[in-house]
C-alpha positions as CSV (number, residue, x, y, z in Angstrom):
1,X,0.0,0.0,0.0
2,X,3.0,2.1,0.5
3,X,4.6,1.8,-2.7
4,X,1.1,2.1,-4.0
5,X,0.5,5.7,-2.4
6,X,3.7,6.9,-3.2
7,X,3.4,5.9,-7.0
8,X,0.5,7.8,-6.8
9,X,1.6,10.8,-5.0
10,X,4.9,10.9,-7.5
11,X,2.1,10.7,-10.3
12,X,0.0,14.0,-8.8
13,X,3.3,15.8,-7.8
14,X,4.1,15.2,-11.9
15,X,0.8,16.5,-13.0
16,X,0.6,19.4,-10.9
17,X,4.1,20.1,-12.5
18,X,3.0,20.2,-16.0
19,X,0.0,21.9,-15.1
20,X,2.2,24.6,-13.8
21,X,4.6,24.2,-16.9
22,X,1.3,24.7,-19.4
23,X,-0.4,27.6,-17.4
24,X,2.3,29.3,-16.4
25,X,5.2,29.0,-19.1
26,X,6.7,32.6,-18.2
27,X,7.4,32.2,-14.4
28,X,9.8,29.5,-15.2
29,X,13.6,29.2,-15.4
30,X,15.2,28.9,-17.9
31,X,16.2,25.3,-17.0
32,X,12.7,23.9,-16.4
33,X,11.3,26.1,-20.0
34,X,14.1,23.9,-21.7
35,X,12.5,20.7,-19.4
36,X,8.8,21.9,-20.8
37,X,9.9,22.1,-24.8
38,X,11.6,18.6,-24.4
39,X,8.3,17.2,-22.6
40,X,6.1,18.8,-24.9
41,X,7.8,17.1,-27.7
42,X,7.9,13.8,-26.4
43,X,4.6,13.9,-25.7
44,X,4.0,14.4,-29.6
45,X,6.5,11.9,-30.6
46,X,3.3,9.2,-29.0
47,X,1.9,9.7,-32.0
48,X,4.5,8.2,-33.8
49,X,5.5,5.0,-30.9
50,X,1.6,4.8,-31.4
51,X,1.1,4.9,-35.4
52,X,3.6,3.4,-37.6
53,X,6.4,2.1,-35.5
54,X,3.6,-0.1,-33.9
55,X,1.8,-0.8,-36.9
56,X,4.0,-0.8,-39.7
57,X,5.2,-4.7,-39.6
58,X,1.5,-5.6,-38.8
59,X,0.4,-3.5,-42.5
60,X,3.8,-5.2,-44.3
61,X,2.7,-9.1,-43.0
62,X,-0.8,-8.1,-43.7
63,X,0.5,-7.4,-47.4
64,X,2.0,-10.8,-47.4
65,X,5.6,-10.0,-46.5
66,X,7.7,-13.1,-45.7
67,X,9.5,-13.3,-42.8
68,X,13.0,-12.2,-43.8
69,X,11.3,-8.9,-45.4
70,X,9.3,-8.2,-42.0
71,X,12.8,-8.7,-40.5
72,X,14.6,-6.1,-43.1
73,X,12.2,-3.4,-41.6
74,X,14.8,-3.2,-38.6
75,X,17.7,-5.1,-40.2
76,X,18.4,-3.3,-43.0
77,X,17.6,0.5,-41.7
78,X,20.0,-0.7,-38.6
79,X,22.8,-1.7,-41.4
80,X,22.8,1.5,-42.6
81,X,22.5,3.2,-39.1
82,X,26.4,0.3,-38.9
83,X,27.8,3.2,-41.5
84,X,26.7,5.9,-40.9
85,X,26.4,6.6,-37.5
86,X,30.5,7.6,-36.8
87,X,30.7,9.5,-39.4
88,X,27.6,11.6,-38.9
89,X,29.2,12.2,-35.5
90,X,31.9,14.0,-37.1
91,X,29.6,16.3,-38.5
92,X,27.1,16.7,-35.3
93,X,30.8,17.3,-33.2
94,X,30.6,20.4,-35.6
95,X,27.9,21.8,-35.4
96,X,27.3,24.9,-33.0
97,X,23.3,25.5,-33.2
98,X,22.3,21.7,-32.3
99,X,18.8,22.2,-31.5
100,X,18.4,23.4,-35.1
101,X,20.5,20.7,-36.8
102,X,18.2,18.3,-34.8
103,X,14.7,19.9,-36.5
104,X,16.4,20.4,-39.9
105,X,17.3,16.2,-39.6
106,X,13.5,15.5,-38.6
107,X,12.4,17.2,-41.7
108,X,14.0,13.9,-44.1
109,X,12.7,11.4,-41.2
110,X,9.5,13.0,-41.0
111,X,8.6,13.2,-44.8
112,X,9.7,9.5,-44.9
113,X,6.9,8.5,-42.6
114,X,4.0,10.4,-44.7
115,X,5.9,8.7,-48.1
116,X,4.9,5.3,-46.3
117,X,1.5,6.8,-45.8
118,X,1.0,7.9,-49.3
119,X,2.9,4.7,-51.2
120,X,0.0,2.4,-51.8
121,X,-1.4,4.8,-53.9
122,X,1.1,4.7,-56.3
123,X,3.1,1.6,-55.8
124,X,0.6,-1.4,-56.2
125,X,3.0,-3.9,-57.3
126,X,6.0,-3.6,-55.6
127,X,4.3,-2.1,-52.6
128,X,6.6,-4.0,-49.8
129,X,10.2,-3.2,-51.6
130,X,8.9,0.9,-51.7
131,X,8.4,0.6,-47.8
132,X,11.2,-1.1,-47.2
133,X,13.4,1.7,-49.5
134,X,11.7,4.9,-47.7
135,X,11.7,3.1,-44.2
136,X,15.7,2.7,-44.3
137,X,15.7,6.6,-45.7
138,X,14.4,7.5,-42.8
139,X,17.6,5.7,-41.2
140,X,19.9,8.3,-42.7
141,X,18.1,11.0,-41.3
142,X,18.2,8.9,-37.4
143,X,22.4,8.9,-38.1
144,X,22.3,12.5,-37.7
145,X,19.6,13.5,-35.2
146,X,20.8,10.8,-32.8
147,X,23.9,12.1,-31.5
148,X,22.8,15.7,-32.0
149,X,19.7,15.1,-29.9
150,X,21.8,13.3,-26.9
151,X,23.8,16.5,-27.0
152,X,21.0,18.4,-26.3
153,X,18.8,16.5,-23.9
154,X,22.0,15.7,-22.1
155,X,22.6,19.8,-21.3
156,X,19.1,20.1,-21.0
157,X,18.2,18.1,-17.7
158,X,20.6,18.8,-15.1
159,X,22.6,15.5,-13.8
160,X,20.6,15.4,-9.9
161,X,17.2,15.1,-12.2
162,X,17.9,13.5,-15.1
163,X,16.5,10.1,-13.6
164,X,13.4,12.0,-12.1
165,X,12.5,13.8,-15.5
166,X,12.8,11.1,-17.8
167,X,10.5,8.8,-15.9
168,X,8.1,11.5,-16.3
169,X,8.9,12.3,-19.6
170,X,8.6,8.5,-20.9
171,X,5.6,8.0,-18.5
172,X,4.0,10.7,-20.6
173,X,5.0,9.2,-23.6
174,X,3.5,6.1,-22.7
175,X,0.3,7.5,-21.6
176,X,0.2,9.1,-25.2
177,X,1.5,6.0,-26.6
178,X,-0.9,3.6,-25.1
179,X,-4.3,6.0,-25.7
180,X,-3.0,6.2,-30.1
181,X,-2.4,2.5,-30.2
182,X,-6.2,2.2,-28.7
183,X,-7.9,4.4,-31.3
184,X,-5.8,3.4,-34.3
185,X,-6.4,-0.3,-33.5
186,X,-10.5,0.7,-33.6
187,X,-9.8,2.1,-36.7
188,X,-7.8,-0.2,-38.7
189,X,-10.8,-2.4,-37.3
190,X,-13.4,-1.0,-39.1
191,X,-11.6,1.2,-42.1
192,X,-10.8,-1.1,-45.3
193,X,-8.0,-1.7,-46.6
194,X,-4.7,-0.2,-46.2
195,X,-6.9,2.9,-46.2
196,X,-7.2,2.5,-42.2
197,X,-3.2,1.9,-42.2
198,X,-2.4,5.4,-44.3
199,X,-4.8,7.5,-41.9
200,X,-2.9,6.1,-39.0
201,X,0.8,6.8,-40.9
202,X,-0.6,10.0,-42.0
203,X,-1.6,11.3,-38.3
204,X,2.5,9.5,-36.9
205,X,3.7,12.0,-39.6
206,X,1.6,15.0,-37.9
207,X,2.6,14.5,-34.5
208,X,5.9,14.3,-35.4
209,X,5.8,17.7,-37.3
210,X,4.0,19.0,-34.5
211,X,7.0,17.6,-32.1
212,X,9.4,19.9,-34.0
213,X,8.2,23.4,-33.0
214,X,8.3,22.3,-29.2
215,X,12.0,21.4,-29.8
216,X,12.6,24.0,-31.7
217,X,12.0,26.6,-28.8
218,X,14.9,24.8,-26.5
219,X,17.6,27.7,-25.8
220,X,21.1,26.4,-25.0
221,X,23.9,29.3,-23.5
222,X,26.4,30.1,-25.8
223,X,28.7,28.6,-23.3
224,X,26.5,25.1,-23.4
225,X,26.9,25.0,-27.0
226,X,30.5,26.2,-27.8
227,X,32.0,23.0,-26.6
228,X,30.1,20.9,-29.3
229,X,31.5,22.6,-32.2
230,X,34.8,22.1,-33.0
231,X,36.6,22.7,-35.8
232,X,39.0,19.8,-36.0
233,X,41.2,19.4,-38.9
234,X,41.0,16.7,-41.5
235,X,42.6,13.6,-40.6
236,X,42.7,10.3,-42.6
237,X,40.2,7.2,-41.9
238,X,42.5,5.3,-40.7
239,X,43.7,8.2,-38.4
240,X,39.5,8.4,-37.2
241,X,39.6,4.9,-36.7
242,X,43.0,4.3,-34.5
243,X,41.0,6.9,-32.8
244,X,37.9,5.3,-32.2
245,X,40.0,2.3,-30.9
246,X,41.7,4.8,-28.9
247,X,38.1,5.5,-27.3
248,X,37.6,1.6,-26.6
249,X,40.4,1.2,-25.0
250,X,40.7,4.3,-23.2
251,X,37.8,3.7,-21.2
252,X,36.6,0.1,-19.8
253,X,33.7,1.3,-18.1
254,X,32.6,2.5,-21.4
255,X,34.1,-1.2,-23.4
256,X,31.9,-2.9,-20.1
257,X,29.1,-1.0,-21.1
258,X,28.8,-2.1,-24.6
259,X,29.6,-5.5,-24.3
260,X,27.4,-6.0,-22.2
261,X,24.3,-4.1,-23.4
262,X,24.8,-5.1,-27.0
263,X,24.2,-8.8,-25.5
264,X,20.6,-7.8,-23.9
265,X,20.1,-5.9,-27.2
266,X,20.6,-8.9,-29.3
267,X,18.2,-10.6,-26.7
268,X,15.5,-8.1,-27.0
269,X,15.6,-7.5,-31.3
270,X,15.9,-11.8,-31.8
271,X,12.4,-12.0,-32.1
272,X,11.6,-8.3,-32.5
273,X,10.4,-9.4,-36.0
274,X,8.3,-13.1,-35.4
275,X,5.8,-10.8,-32.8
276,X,4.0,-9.6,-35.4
277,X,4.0,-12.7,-37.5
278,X,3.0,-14.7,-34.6
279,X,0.0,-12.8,-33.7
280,X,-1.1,-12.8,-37.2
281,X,-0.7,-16.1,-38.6
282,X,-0.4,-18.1,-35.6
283,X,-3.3,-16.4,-33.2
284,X,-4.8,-15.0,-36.0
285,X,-5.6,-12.2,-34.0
286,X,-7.2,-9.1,-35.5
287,X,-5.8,-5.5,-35.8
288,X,-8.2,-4.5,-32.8
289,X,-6.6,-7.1,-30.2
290,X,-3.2,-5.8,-31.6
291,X,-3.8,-2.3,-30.5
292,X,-5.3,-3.6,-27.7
293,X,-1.7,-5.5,-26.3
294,X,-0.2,-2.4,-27.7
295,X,-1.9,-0.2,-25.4
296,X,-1.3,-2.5,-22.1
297,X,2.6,-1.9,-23.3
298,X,2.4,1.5,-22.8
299,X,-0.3,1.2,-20.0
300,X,2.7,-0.5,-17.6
301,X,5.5,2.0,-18.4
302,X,3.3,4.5,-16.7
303,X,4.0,3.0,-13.5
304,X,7.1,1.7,-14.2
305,X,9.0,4.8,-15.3
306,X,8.1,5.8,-11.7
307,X,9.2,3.1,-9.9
308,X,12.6,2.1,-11.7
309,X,13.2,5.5,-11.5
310,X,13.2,5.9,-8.0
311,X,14.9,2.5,-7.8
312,X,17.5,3.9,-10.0
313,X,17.8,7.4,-7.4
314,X,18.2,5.2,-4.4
315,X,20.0,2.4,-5.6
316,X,21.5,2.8,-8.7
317,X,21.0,1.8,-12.3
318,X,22.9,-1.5,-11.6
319,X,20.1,-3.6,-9.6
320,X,17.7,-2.5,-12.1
321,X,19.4,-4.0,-15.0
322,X,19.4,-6.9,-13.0
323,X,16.1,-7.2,-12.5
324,X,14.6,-5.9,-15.6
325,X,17.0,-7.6,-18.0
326,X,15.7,-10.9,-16.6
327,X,11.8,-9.3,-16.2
328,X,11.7,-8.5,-19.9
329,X,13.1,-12.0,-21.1
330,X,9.4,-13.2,-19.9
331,X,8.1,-11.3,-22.4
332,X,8.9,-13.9,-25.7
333,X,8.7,-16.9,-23.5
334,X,5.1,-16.3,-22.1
335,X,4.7,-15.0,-26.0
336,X,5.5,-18.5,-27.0
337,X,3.0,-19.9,-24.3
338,X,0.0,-18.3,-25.3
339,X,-2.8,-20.0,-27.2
340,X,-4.6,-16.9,-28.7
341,X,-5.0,-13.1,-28.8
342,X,-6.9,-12.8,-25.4
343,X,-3.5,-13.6,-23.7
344,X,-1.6,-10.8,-25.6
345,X,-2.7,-7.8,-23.4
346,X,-1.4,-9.6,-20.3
347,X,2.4,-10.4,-21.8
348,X,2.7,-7.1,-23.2
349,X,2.0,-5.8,-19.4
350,X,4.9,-7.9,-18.4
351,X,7.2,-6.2,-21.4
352,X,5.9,-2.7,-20.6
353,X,6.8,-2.6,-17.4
354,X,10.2,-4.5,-17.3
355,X,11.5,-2.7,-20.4
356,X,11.1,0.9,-18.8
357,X,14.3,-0.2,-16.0
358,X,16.1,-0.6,-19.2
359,X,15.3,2.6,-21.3
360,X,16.3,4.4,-17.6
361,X,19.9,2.5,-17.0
362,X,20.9,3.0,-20.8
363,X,20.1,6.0,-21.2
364,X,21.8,7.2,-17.6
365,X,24.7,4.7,-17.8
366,X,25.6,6.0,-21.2
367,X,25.9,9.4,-20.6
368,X,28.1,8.9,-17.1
369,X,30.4,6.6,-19.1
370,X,30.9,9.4,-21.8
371,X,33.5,12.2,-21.7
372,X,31.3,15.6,-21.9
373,X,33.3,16.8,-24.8
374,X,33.9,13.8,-26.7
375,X,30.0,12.4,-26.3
376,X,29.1,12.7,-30.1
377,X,32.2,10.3,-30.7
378,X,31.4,8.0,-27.7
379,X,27.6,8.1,-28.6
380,X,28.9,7.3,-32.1
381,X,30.7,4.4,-31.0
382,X,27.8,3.0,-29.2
383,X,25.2,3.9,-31.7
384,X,27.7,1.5,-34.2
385,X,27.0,-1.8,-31.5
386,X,23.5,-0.8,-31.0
387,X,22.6,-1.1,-34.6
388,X,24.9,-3.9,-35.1
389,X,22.8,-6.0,-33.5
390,X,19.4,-4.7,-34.4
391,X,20.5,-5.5,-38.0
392,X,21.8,-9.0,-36.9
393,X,19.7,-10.1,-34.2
394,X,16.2,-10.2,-36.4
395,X,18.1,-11.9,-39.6
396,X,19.2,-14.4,-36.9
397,X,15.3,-14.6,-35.3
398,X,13.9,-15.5,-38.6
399,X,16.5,-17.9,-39.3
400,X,15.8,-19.9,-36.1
401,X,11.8,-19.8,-36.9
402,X,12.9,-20.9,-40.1
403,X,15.2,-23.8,-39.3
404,X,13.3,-25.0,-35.4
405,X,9.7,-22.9,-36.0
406,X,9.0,-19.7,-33.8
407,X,7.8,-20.8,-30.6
408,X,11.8,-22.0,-30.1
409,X,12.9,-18.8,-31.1
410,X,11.0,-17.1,-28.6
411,X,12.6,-19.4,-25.5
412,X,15.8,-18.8,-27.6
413,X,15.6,-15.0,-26.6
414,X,14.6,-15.8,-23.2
415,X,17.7,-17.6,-22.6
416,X,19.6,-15.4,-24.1
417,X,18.1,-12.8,-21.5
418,X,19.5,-14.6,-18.6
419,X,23.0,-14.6,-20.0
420,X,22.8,-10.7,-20.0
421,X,21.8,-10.3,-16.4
422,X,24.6,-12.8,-15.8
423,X,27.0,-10.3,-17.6
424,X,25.9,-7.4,-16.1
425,X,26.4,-9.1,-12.6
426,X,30.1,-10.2,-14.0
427,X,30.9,-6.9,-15.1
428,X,29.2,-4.7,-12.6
429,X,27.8,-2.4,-15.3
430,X,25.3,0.6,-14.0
431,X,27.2,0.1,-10.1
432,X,28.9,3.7,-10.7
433,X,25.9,5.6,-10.8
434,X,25.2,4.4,-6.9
């Protein structure tokens, strides 16, 4: 009951905050105006988490993808993310305005989303190669904004609150999330076909444009943003990459870090492309019970962005990987267990809220592990084993469905799960931000 009351008392004290934040935008700092614009935004990006990055494998397997083309919808825009993503750090490490070199990289990722949305009207034949083709685009767009935007959010919330804001931030997210995944799955219910799918791409495109004029109102000091640019001279790629290797082994917290995450990552993206395939042809469930499990995923957050959060204030980011990389390894085994759709809301509660202790410990973990003025290159670095094994891991997935059927890929993952916690008990990763 304790726990209880003080979730809910967090969950007022957070309300009553952005009621002030809304009402009275002038009487704050400049600190918590900055904190406002990035809330305001993420609360826009819902529309996207809740549109067509739910939906969009559901519309390609409805289309009759196979499964190595649903697992290309993260495989091969993560390949690209492989390339690009160090030397898009170079130029982000350049820039000196990096709130507007975020926005003017949204503009390419947000015109991709409404080409989705508009594609079956033009490309009947070849309608899953065209998404595939503007869906990595996108990707080259993510190379830049990614570093740039850790820049900024990273200046943004001081240190003491970073773990305080962004479990209210991603709580909010997740409330937005969970209430677009409800509606959109009533109206892919009852809309035909893909018309209901391009109304629900076409209103992920909107929020996101919407998202950009909150961001774009974040003011950095001159003295914030100075350090970012820097005008380094040109040096040869073997010279960047001695470098890079310089990073790695210049810093084994930062080596542990990778190591070990990349390992849960690959646990979590195995299967990241059968879910979808599974509900479908397996449980032959229907686009409302999809939205439906959808929403319980971003129903559990809500609480659970609280919690690890104050977990993570009191005891440090290391017990929650722990916990939560084991808690989210439930998610494909009990996946596997299910016998139809009216099960899927319950897992997805289980994934929801084990999955928010790990969106908290990265994203905290990452920053303390990175130099303050080298943190495009380190976020580079990172970015590089991220995507690595979001491009690998789903290849592998279908493979295994392929070769043993999906239900074995789904304990696979699970497995795999437990070898992460194990590494992160090894290797002590999170145990400096006690």
């Amino acid at each position: 009951m304790s726990l209880a009351r003080s979730l809910m008392n967090r969950l007022a004290w957070n309300l009553a905050t952005a009621r002030r934040w809304l009402l009275h935008a002038s009487d704050l700092s400049p600190v918590d105006r900055n904190i406002r614009c990035l809330v305001v935004d993420t609360a826009w990006q819902g529309l996207m988490m809740g549109g067509v990055f739910t939906f969009l494998s559901v519309f390609a397997v409805r289309l009759g993808a196979s499964n190595l083309q649903v697992s290309l919808l993260t495989s091969l825009p993560s390949a690209i993310m492989v390339v690009l993503s160090i030397p898009a750090s170079q130029v982000v490490q350049r820039q000196r305005n990096l709130v507007r070199f975020t926005n003017l990289g949204r503009i390419l990722h947000r015109g991709s989303i409404l080409v989705v949305a508009l594609l079956p009207f033009f490309a009947k034949r070849y309608l899953i190669e065209a998404i595939l083709v503007a869906w990595s685009i996108k990707t080259v767009a993510i190379a830049f904004i990614e570093p740039s935007w850790v820049g900024v959010v990273a200046e943004v919330i001081p240190s003491k609150r970073r773990a305080a804001v962004n479990s209210g931030r991603w709580a909010l997210l997740s409330v937005v999330t969970a209430a677009a995944v409800a509606v959109f799955g009533y109206v892919l219910d009852r809309v035909v076909f893909p018309l209901g799918y391009q109304i629900v791409f076409a209103v992920s495109f909107l929020g996101g444009v919407m998202g950009m004029f909150s961001w774009g109102r974040i003011v950095l000091p001159e003295e914030i943003e100075q350090p970012f640019a820097q005008d380094a001279p040109k040096v040869s790629l073997s010279a960047r990459l001695r470098r890079y290797v310089g990073t790695l082994t210049g810093e084994p917290q930062f080596v542990c870090f990778l190591l070990t995450t990349s390992v849960l990552r690959i646990a979590m993206n195995l299967p990241a492309a059968l879910y979808s395939i599974y509900w479908i042809r397996y449980l032959e469930a229907s686009d409302l019970w999809i939205g439906w499990q959808a929403t319980a995923g971003k129903i559990a957050p809500i609480i659970g962005y609280f919690l690890w959060g104050r977990v993570a204030t009191r005891r440090g980011h290391h017990l929650v990987l722990l916990i939560c990389a084991l808690g989210v390894g439930l998610y494909p085994v009990l996946t596997g267990l299910v016998p139809s759709q009216l099960w899927l809301p319950a897992v997805a509660l289980v994934q929801g809220f084990f999955v928010t202790g790990i969106d908290l410990a990265f994203f905290d973990t990452l920053l303390h592990v990175c130099p303050r003025k080298e943190r495009s290159r380190f976020v580079a670095v990172n970015s590089v084993f991220v995507y690595l094994a979001l491009s690998l891991a789903p290849l592998v997935g279908s493979a295994l469905a392929d070769w043993w059927g999906i239900r074995v890929a789904f304990y696979v993952a699970g497995a795999v799960h437990v070898v992460a916690a194990l590494l992160f008990l090894v290797f002590r990763v999170g145990e400096e931000q006690e």
